[in-house]
mmCIF file of the C-alpha atoms, coordinates in Angstrom:
data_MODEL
# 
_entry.id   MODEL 
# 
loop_
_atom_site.group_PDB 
_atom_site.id 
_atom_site.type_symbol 
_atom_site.label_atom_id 
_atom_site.label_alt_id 
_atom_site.label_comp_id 
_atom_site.label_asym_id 
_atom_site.label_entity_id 
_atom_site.label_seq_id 
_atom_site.pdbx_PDB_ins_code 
_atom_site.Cartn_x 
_atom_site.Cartn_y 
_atom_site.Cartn_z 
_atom_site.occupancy 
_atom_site.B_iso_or_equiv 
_atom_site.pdbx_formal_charge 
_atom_site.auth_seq_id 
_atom_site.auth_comp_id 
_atom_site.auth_asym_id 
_atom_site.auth_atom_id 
_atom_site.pdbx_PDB_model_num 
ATOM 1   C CA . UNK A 1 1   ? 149.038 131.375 -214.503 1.00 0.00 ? 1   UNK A CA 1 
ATOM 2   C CA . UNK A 1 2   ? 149.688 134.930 -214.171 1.00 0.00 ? 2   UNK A CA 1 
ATOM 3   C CA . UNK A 1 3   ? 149.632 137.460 -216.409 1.00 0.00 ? 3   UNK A CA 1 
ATOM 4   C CA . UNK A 1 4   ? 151.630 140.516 -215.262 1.00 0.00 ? 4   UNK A CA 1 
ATOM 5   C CA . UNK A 1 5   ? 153.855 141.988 -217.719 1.00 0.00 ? 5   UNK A CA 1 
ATOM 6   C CA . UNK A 1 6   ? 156.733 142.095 -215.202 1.00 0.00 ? 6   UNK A CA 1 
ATOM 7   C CA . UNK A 1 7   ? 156.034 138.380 -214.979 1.00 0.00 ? 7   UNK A CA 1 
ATOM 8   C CA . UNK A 1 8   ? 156.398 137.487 -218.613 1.00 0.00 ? 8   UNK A CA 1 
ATOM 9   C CA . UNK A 1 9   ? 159.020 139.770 -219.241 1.00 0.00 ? 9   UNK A CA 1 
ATOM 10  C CA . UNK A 1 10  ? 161.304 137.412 -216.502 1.00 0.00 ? 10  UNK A CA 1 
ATOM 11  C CA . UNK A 1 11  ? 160.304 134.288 -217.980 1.00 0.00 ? 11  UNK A CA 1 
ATOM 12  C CA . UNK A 1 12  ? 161.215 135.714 -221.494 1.00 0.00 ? 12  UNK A CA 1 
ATOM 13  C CA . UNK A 1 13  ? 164.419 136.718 -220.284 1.00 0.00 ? 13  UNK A CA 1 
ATOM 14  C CA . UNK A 1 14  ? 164.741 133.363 -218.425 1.00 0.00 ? 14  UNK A CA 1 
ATOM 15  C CA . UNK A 1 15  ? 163.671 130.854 -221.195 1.00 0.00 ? 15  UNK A CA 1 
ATOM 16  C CA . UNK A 1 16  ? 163.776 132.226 -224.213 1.00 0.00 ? 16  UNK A CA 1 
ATOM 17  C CA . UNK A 1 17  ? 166.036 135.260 -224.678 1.00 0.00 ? 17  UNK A CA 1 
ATOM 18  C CA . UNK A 1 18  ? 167.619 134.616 -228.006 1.00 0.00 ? 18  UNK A CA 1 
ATOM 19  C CA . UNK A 1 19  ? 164.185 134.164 -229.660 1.00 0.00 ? 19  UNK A CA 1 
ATOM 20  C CA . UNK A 1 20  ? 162.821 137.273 -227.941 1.00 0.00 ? 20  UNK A CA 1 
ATOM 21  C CA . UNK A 1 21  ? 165.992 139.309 -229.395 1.00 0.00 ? 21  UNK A CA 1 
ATOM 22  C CA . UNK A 1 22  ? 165.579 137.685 -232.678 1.00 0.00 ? 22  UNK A CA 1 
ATOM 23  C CA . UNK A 1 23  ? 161.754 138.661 -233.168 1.00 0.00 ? 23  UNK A CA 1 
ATOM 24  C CA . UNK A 1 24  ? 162.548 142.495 -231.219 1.00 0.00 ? 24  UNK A CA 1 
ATOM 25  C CA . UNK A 1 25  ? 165.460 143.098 -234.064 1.00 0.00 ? 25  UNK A CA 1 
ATOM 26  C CA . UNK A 1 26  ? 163.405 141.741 -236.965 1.00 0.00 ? 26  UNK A CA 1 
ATOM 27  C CA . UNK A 1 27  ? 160.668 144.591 -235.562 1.00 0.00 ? 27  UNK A CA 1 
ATOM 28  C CA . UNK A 1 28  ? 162.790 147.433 -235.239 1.00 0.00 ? 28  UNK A CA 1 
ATOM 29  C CA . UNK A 1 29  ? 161.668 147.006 -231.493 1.00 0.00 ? 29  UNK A CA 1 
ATOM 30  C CA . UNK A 1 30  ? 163.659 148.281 -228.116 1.00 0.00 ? 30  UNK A CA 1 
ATOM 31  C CA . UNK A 1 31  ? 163.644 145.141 -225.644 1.00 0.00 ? 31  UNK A CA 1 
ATOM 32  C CA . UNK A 1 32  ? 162.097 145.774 -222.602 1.00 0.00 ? 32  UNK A CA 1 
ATOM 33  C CA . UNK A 1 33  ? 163.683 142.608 -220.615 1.00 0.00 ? 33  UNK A CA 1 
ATOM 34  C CA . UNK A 1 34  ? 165.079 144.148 -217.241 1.00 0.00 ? 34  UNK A CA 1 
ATOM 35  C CA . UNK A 1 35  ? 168.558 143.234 -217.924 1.00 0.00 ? 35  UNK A CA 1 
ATOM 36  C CA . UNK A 1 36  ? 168.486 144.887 -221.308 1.00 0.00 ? 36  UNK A CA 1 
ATOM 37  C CA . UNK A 1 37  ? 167.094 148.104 -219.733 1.00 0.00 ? 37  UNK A CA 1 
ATOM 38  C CA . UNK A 1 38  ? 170.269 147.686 -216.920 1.00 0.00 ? 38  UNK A CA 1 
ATOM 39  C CA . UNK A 1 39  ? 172.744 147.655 -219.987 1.00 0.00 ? 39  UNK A CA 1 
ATOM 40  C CA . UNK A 1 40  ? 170.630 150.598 -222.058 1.00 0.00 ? 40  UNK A CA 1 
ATOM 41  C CA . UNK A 1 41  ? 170.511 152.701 -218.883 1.00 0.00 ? 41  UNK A CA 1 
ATOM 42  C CA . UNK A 1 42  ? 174.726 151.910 -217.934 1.00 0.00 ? 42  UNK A CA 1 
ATOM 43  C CA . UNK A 1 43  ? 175.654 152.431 -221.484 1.00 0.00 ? 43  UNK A CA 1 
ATOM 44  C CA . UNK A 1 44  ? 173.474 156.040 -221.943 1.00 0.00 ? 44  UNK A CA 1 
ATOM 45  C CA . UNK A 1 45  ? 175.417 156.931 -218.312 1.00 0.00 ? 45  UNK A CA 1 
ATOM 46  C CA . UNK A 1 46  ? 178.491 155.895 -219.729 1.00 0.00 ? 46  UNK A CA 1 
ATOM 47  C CA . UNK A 1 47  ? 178.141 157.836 -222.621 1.00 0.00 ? 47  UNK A CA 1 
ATOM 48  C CA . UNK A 1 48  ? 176.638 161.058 -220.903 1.00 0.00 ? 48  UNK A CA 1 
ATOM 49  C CA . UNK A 1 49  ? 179.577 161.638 -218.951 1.00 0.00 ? 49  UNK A CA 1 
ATOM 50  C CA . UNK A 1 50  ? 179.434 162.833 -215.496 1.00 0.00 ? 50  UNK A CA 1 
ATOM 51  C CA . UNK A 1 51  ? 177.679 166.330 -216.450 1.00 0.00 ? 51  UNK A CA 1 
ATOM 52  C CA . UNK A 1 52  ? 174.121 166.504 -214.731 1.00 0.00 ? 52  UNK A CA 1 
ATOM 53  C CA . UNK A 1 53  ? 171.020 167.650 -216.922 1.00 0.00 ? 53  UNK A CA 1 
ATOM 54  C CA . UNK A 1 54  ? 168.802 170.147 -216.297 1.00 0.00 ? 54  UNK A CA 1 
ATOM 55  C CA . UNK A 1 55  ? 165.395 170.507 -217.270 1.00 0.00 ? 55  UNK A CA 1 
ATOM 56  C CA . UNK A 1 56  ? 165.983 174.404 -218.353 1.00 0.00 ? 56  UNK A CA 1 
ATOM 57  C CA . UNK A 1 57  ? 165.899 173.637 -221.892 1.00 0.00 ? 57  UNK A CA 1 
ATOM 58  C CA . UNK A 1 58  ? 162.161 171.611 -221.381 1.00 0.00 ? 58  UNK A CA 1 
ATOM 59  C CA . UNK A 1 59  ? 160.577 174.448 -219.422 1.00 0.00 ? 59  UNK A CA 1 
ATOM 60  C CA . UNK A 1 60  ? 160.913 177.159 -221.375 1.00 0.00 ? 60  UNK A CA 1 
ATOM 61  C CA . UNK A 1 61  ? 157.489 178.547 -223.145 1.00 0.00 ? 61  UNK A CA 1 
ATOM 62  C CA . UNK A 1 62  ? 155.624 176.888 -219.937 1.00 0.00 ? 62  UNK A CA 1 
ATOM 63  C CA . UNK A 1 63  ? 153.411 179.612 -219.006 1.00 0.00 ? 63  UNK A CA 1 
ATOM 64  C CA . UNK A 1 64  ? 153.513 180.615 -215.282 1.00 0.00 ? 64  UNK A CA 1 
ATOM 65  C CA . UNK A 1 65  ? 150.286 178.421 -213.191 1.00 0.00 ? 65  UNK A CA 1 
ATOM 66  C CA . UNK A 1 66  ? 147.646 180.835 -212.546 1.00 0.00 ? 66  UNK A CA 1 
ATOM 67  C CA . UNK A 1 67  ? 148.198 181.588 -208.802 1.00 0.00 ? 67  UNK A CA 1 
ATOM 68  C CA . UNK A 1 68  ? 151.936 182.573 -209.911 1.00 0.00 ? 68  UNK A CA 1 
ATOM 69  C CA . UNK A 1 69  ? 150.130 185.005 -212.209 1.00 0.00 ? 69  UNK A CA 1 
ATOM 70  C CA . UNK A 1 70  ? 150.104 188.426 -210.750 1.00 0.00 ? 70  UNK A CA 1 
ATOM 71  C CA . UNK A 1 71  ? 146.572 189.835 -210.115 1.00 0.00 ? 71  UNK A CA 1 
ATOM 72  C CA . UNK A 1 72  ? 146.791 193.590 -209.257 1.00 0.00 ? 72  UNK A CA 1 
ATOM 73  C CA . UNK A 1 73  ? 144.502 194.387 -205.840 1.00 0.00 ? 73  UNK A CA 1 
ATOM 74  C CA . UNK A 1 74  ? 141.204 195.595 -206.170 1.00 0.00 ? 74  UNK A CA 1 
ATOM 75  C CA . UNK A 1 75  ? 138.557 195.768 -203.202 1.00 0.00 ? 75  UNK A CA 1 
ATOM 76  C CA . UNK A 1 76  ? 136.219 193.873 -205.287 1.00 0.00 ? 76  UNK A CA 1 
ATOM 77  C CA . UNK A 1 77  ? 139.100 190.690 -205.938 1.00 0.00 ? 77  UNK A CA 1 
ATOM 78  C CA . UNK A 1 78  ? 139.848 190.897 -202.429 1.00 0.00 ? 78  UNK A CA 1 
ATOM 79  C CA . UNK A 1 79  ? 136.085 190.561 -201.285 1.00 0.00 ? 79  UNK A CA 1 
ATOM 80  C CA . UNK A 1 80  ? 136.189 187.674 -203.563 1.00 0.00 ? 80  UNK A CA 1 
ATOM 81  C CA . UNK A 1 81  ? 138.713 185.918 -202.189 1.00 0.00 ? 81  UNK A CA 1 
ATOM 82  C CA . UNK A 1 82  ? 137.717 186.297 -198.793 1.00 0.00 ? 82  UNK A CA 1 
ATOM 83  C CA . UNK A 1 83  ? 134.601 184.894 -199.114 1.00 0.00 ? 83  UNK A CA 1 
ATOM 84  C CA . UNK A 1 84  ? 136.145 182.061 -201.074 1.00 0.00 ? 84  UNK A CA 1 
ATOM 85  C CA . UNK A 1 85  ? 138.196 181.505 -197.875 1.00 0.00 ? 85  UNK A CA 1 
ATOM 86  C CA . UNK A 1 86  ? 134.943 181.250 -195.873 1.00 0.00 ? 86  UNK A CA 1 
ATOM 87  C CA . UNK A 1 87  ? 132.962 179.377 -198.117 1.00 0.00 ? 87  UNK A CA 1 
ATOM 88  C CA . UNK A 1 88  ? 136.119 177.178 -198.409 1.00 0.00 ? 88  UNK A CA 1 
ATOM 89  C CA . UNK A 1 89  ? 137.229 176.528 -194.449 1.00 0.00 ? 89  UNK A CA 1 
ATOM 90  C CA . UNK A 1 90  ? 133.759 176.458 -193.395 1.00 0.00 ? 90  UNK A CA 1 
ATOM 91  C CA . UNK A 1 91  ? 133.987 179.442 -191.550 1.00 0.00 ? 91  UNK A CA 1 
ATOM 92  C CA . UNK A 1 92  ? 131.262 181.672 -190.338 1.00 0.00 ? 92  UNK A CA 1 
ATOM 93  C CA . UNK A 1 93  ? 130.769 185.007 -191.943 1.00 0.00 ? 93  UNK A CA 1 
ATOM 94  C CA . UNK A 1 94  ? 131.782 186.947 -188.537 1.00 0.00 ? 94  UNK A CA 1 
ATOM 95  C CA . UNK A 1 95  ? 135.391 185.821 -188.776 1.00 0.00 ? 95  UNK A CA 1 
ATOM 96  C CA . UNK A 1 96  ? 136.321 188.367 -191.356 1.00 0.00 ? 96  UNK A CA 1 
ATOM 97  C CA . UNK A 1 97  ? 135.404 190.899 -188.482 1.00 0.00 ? 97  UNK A CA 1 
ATOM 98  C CA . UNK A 1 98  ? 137.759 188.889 -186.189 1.00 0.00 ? 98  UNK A CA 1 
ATOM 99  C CA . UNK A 1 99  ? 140.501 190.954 -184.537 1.00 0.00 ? 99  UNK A CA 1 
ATOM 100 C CA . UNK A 1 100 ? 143.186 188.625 -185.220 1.00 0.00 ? 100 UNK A CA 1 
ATOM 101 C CA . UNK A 1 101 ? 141.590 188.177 -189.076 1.00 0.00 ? 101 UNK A CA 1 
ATOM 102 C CA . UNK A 1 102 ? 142.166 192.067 -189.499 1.00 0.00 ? 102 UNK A CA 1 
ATOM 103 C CA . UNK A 1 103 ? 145.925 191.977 -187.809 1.00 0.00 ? 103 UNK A CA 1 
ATOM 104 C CA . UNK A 1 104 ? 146.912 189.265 -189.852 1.00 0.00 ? 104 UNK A CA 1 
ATOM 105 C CA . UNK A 1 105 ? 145.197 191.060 -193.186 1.00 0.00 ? 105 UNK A CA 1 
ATOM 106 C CA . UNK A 1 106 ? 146.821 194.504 -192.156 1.00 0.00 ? 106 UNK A CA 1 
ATOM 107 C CA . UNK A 1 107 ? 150.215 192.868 -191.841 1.00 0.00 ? 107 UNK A CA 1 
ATOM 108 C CA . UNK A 1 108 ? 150.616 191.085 -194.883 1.00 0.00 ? 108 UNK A CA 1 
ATOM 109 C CA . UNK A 1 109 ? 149.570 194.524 -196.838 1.00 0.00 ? 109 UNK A CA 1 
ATOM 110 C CA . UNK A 1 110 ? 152.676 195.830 -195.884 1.00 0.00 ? 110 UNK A CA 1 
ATOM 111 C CA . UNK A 1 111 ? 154.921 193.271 -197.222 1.00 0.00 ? 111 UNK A CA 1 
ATOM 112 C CA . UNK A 1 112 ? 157.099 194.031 -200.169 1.00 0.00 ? 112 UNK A CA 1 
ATOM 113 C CA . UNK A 1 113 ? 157.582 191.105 -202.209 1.00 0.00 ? 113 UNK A CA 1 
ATOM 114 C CA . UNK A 1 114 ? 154.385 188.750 -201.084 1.00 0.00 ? 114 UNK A CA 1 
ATOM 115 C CA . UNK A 1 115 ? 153.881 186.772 -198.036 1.00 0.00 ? 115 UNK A CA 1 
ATOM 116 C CA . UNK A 1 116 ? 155.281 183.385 -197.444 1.00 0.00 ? 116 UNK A CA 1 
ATOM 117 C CA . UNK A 1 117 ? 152.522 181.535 -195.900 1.00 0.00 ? 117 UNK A CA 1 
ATOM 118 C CA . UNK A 1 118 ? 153.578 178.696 -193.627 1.00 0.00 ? 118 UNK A CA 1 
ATOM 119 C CA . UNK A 1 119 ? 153.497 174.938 -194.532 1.00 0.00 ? 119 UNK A CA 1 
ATOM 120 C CA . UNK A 1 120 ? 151.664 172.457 -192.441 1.00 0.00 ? 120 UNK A CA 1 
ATOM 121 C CA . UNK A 1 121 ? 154.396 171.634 -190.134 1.00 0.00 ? 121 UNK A CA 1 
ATOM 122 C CA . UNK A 1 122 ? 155.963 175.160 -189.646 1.00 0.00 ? 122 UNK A CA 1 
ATOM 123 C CA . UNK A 1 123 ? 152.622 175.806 -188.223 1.00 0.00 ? 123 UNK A CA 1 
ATOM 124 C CA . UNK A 1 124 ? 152.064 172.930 -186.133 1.00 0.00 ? 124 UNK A CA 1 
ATOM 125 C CA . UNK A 1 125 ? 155.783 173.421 -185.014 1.00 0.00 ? 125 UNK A CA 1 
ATOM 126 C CA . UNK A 1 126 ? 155.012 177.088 -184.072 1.00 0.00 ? 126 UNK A CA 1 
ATOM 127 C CA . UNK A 1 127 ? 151.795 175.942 -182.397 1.00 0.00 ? 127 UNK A CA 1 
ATOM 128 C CA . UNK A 1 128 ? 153.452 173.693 -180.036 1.00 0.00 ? 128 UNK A CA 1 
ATOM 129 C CA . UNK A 1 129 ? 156.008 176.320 -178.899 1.00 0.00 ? 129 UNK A CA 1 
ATOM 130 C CA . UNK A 1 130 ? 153.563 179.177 -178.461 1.00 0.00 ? 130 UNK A CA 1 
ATOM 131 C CA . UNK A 1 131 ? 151.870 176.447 -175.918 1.00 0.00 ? 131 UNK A CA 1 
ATOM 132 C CA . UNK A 1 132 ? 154.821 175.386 -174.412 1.00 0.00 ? 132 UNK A CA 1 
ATOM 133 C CA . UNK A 1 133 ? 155.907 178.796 -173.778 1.00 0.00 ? 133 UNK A CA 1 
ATOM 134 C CA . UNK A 1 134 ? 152.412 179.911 -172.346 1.00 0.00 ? 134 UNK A CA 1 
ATOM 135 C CA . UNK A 1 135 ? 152.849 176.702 -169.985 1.00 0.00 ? 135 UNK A CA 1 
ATOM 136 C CA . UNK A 1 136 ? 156.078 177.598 -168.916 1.00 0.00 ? 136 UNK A CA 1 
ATOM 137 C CA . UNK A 1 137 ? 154.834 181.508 -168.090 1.00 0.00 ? 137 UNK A CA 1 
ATOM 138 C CA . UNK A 1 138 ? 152.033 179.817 -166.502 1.00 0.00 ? 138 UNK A CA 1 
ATOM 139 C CA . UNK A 1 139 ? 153.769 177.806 -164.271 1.00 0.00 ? 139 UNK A CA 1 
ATOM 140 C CA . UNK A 1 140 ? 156.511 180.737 -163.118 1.00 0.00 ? 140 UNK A CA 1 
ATOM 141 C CA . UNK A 1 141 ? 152.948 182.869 -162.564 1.00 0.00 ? 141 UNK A CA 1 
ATOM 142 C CA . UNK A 1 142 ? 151.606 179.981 -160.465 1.00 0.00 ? 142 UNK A CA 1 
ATOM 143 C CA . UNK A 1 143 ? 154.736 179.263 -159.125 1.00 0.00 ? 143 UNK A CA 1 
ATOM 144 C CA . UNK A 1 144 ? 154.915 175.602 -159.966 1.00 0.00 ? 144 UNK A CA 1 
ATOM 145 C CA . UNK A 1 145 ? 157.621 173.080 -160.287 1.00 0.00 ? 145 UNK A CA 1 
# 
């Protein structure tokens, strides 16, 4: 015997729907039998109309997630979030002197309105053609086929 709820709720369907409907109606209870749910769901489409909802209306009041929030720059908050980022990647403490660490620092200060940071694949993506390219100089250098 098993006793999933999915499992009952086909046999109830199956062998004893009328009953089931009798005892949900004299509870004031919403069937949960997956053909009932089929007909709720059609029926609440149907009467919808073809207009799609929007979730504007639930939103609103939900305050912004705390990286959204704006923190204005200070040397100490940045100093705190670099070593975050060390303590964090496991890197060692001379990487903030790093000349690429610096360019890439000095770079995004200049930007207006933030600094998209690339996703997982846009890197790996970029990775791969940065290699393929130095290949491909290598190769003209080398004079390779």
């Amino acid at each position: 015997i098993v006793a999933e709820s999915s499992t009952l709720r086909r046999h109830l369907e199956s062998h004893h729907y009328q009953k089931y409907h009798r005892w949900a109606k004299n509870k004031d209870f919403i069937s949960a039998l997956a053909g009932d749910n089929k007909e709720a769901k059609l029926k609440a489409e149907a009467d919808a109309g073809p207009s799609q909802t929007t979730l504007d209306a639930s939103l609103r009041g939900i305050p912004l997630k705390e990286k959204e929030k704006i923190i204005p720059y200070s040397d100490a908050v940045f100093r705190e979030a670099a070593i975050e980022w060390l303590i964090a990647t496991d890197q060692p403490i001379d990487a903030l002197d790093h000349p690429k660490f610096r360019n890439m620092i000095e770079i995004s200060a200049r930007a207006k309105n933030g600094v998209v940071i690339p996703g997982r694949k846009a890197t790996r993506d970029e990775i791969m053609d940065i290699f393929k390219r130095s290949m491909e100089q290598l190769k003209a250098k080398l004079n390779v086929r």
